[in-house]
Backbone as a ProteinNet text record, in pm:
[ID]
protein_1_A
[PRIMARY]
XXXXXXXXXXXXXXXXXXXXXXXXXXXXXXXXXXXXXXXXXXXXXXXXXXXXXXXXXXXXXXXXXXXXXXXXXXXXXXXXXXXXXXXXXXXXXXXXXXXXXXXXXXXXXXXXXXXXXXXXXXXXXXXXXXXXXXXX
[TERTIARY]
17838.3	17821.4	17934.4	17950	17976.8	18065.2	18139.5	18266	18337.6	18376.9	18355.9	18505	18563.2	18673.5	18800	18911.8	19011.6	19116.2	19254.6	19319.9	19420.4	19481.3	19536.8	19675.2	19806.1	19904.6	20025.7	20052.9	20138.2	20262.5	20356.1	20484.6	20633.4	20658.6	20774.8	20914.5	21027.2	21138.8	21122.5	21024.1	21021.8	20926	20844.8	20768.8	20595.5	20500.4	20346.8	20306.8	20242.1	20203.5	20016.1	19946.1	19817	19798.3	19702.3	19647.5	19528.2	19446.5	19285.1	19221.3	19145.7	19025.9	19031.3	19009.1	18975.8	18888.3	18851.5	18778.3	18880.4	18951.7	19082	19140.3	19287.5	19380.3	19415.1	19502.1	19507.4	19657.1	19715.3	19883.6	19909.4	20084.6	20125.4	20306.3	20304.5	20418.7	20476.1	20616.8	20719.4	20632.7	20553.4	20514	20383.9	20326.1	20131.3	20086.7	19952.1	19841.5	19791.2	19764.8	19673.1	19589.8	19464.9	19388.2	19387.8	19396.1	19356.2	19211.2	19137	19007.3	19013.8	18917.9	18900.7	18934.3	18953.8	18967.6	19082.6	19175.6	19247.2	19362.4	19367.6	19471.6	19620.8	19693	19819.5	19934.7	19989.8	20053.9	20156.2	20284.3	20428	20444	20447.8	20536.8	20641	20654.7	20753.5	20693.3	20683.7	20608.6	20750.8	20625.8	20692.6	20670.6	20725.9	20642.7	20561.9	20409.5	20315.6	20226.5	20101.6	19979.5	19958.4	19968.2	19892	19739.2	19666.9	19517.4	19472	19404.5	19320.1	19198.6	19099.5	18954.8	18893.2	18886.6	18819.8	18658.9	18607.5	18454.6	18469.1	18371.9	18334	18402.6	18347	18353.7	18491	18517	18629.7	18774.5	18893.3	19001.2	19148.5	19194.7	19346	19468.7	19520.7	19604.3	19753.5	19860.5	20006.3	20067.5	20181	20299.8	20369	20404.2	20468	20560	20655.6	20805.4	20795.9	20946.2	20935.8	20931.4	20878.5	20859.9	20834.3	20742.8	20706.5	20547	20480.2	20334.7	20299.4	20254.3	20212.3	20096.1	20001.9	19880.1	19929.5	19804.7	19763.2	19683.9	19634.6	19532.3	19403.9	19391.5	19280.4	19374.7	19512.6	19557.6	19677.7	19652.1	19766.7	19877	20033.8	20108.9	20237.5	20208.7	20245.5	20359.4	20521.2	20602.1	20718.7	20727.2	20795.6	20896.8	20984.7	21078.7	21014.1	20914.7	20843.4	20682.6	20566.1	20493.1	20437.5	20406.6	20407.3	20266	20210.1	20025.9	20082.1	19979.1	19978.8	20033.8	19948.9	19892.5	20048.6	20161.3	20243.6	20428.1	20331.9	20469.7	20445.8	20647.3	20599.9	20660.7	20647.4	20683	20810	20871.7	21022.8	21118.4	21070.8	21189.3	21201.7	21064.7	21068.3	21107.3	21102	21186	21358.6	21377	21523	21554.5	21479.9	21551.3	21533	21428.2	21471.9	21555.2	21583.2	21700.5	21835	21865.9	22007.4	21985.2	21852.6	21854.6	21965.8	21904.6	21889.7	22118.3	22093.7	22284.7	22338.4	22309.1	22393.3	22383.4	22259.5	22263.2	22389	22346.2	22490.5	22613.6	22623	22777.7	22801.4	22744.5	22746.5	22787.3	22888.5	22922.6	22796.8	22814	22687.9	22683.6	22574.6	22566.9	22644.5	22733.6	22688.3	22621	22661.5	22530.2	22504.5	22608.7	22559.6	22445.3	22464.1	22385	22259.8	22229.4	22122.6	22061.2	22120.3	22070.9	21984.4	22102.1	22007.8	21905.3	21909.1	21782.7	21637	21678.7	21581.8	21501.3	21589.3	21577.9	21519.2	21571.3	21441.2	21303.5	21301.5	21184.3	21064.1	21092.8	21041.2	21008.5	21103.8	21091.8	20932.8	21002.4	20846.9	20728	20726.1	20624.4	20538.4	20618	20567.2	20527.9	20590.6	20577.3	20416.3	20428.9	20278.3	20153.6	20202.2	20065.5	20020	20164	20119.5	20046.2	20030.8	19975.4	19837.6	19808.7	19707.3	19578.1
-234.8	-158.1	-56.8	40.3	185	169.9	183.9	182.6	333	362.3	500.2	526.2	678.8	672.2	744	726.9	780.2	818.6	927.6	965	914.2	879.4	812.5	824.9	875	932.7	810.6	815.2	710.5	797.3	765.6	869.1	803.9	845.2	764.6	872.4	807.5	941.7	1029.6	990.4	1083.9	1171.2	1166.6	1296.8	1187.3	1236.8	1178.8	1130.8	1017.3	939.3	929.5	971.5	908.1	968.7	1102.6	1156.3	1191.3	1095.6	1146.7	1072.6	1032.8	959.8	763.8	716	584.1	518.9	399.5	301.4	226.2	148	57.8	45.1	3.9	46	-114.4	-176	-351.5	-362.6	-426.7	-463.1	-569.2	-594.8	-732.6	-656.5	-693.1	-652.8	-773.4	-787.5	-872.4	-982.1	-1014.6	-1082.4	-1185.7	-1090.5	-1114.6	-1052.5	-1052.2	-943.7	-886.4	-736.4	-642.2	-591.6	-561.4	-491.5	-334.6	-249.6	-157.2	-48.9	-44	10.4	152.6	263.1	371	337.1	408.2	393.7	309	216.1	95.7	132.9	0.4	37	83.1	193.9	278.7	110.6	86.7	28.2	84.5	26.8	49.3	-102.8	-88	-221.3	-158.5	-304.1	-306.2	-383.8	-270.9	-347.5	-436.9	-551.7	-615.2	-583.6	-580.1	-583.7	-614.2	-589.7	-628.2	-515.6	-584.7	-532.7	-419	-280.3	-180	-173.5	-199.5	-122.9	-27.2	82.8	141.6	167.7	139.7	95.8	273.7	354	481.9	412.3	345.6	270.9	133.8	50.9	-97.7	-95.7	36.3	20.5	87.1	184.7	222.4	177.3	178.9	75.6	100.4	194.6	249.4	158.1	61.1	13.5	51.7	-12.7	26.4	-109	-90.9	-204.9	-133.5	-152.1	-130.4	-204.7	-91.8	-154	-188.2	-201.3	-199.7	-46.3	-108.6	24.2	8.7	94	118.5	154.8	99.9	154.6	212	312	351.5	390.7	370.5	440.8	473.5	602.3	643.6	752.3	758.1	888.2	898.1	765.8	750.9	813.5	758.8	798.1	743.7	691.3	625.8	669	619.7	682.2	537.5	563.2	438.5	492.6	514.7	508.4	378.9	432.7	294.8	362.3	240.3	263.9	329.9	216.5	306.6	262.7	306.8	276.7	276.7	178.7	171.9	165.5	256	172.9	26.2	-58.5	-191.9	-123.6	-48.3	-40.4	43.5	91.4	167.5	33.8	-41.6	-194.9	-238.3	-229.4	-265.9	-447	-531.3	-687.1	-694.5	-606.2	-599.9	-597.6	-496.8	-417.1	-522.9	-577.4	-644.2	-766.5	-867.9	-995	-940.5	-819.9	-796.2	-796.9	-714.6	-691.3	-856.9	-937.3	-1117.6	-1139.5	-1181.8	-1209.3	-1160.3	-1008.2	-950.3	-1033.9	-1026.5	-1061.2	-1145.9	-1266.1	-1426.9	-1440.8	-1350	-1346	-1359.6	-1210.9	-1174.7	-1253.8	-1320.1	-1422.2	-1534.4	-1575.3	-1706.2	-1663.4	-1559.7	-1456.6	-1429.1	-1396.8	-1381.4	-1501.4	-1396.6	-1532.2	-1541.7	-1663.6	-1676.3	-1607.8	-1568.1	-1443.2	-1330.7	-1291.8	-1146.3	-1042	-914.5	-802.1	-824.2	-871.6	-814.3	-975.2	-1086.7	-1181	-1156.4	-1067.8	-1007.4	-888.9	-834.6	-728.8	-789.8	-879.4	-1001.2	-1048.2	-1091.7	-1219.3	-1088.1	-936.1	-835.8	-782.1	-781	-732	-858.1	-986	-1062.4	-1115.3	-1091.7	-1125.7	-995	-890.2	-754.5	-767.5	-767.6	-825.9	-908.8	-1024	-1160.6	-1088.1	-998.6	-973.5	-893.4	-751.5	-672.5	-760.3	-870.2	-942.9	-956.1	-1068.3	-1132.1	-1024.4	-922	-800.4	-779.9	-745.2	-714.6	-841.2	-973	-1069.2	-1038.7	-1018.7	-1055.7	-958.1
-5875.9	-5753.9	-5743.9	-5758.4	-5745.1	-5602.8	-5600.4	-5422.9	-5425.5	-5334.5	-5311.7	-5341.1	-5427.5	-5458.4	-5390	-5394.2	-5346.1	-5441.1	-5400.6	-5501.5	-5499.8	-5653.9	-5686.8	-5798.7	-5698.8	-5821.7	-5851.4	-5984.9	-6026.9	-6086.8	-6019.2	-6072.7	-6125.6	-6158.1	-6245.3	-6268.5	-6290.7	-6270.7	-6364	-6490.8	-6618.7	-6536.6	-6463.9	-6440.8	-6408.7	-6359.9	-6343	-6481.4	-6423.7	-6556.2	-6503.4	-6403.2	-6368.3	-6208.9	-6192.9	-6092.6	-6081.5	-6018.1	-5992.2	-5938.8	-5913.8	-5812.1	-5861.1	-5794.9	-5860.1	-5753.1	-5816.8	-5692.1	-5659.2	-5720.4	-5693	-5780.2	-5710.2	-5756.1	-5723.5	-5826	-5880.6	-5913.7	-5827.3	-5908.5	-5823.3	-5835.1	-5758.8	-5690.4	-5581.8	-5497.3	-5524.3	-5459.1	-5479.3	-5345.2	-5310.9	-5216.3	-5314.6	-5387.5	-5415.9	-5469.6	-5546.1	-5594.8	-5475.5	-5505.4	-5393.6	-5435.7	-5411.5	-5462.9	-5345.2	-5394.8	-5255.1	-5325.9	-5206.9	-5240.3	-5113.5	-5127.2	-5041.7	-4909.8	-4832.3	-4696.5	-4618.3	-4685.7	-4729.6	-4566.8	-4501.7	-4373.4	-4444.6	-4383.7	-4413.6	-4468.5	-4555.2	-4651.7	-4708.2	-4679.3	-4773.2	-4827	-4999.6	-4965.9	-5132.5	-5193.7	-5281.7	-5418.1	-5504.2	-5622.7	-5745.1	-5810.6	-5909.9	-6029.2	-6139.8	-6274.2	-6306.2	-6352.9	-6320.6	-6427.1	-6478.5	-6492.6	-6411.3	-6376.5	-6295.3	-6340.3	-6298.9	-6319.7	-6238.4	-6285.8	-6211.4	-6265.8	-6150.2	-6177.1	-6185.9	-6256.8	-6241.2	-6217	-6251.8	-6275.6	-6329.2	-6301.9	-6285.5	-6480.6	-6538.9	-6701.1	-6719.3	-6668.8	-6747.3	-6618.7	-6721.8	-6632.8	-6717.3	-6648.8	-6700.8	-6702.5	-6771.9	-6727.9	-6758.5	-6720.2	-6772.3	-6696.7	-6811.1	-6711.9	-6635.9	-6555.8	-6438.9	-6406.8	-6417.7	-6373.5	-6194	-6181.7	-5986.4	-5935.2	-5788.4	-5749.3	-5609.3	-5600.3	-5435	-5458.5	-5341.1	-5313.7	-5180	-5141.9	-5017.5	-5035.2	-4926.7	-4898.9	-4791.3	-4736	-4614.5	-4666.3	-4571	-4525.6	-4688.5	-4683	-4845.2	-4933.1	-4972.2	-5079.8	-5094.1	-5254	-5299.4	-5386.1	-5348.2	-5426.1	-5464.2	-5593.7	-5733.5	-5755.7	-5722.7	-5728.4	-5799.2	-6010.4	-6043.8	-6154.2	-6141.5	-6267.5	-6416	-6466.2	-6556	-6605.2	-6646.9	-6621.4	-6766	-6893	-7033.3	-7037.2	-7132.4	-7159.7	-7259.7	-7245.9	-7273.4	-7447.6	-7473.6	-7690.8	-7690.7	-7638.3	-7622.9	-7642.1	-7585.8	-7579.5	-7753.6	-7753.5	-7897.6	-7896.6	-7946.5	-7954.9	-7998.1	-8068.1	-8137.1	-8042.2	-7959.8	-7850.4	-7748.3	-7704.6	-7554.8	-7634.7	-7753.8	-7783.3	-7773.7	-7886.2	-7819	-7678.4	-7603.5	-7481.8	-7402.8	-7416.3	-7349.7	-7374.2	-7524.9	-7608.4	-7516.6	-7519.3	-7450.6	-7322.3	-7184.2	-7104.3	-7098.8	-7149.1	-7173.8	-7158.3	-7314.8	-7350.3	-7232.2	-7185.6	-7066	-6941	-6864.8	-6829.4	-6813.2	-6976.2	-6991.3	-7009.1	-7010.5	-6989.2	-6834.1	-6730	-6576.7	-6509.1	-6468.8	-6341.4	-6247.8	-6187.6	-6064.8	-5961.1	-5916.2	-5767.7	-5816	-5893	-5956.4	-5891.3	-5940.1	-6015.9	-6121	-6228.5	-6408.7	-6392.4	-6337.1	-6327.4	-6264.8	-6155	-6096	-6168.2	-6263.2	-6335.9	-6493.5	-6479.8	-6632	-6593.5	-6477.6	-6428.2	-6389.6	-6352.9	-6332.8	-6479.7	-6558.8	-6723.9	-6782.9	-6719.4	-6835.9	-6769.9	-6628.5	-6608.3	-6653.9	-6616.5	-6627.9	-6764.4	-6896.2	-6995.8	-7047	-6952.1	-7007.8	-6932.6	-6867.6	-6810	-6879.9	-6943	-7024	-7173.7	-7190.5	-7295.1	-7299.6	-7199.7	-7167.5	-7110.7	-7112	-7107.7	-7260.6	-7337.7	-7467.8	-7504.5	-7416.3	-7545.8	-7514.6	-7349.5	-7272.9	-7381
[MASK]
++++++++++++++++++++++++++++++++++++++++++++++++++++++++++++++++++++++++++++++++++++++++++++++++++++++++++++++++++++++++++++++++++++++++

């Protein structure tokens, strides 16, 4: 069934990565999964690393990892504001085991309650996340 579409920009500090119409738009905030569809009540929140999808049609379906970020709608339109936004076929398995790996190090090197301990524990979850897209 065909749902009626709205526009949809995903931006990142390198510059737009994804602007044009979709039916829904699919990720997970630091709270939950959201789905947001046309017409969708006005929404700020705070995205997690996560699967992004966007549904252009029931068949075709853009995805990327998605760093953190921010999501707002209003006025039938969404704006995908993230650190960085990878196509899945774009993640390579080498880089993201190194970068757990450093996580992980630096981790057992941090004192507790930290930043460099809050910056490890951000880098390896983000990490396993993009991991487990590339497996998905």
């Amino acid at each position: 069934m065909a749902r009626a579409p709205f526009q949809v920009e995903v931006l990142t500090p390198e510059g737009p990565i994804f602007s044009g119409e979709v039916e829904m738009v699919s990720t997970r905030t630091e709270v939950g999964s959201i789905g947001i569809l046309a017409h969708h009540t006005p929404l700020l929140g705070m995205l997690a690393p996560a699967e992004l999808k966007l549904y252009i049609s029931e068949s075709e379906i853009v995805s990327f990892a998605q760093g953190e970020g921010y999501i707002q709608v209003a006025d039938n339109h969404a704006l995908v504001l993230v650190e960085e936004a990878i196509k899945p076929d774009e993640l390579v398995r080498e880089e993201l085991q190194a970068q757990i790996d450093a996580a992980e190090a630096a981790i057992a090197e941090a004192e507790p309650h930290t930043a460099a301990q809050k910056k490890a524990l951000r880098d390896q979850r983000r990490a396993k996340i993009f991991f487990g897209i590339l497996e998905a």
